[in-house]
N, C-alpha and C positions, 0 to 999 in steps of 0.2 A: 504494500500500500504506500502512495506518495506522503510523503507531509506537506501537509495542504499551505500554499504559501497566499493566497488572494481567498475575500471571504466568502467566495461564490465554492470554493474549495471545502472550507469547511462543514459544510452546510450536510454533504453525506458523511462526513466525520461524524459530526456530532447525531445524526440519527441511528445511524450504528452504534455507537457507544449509549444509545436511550437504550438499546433495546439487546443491551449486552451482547453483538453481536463479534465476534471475533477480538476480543477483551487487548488480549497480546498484542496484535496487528497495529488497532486501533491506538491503543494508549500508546505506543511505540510511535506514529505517526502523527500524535498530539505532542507529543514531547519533542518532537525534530520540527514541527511546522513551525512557522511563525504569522501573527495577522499584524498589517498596516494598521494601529491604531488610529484611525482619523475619523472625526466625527461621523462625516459617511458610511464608509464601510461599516462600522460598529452599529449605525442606525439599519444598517439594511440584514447584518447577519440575526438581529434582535427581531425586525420584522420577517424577515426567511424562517425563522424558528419559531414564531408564532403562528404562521401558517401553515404547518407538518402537522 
């Protein structure tokens, strides 16, 4: 699994890991990703994840 570097990235990261789906993979490619903190992105990953 990549580590997700942009928030559009993250977005199956973090539904995977709601739904404890491959634990090791997942947590392993949370831990190497990194996200752009900018208001932006953070406003759109927070809406992306309320619409799942």
């Amino acid at each position: 699994m990549k580590a997700p570097e942009f928030y559009a990235e993250w977005i199956p990261i973090l539904r995977d890991f709601a739904v404890r789906k491959d634990d090791d993979e997942v947590i392993t490619a949370m831990k190497n990703g990194c996200i752009p903190c900018s208001q932006t992105s953070l406003t759109r990953l927070a809406i992306a994840w309320k619409k799942q």
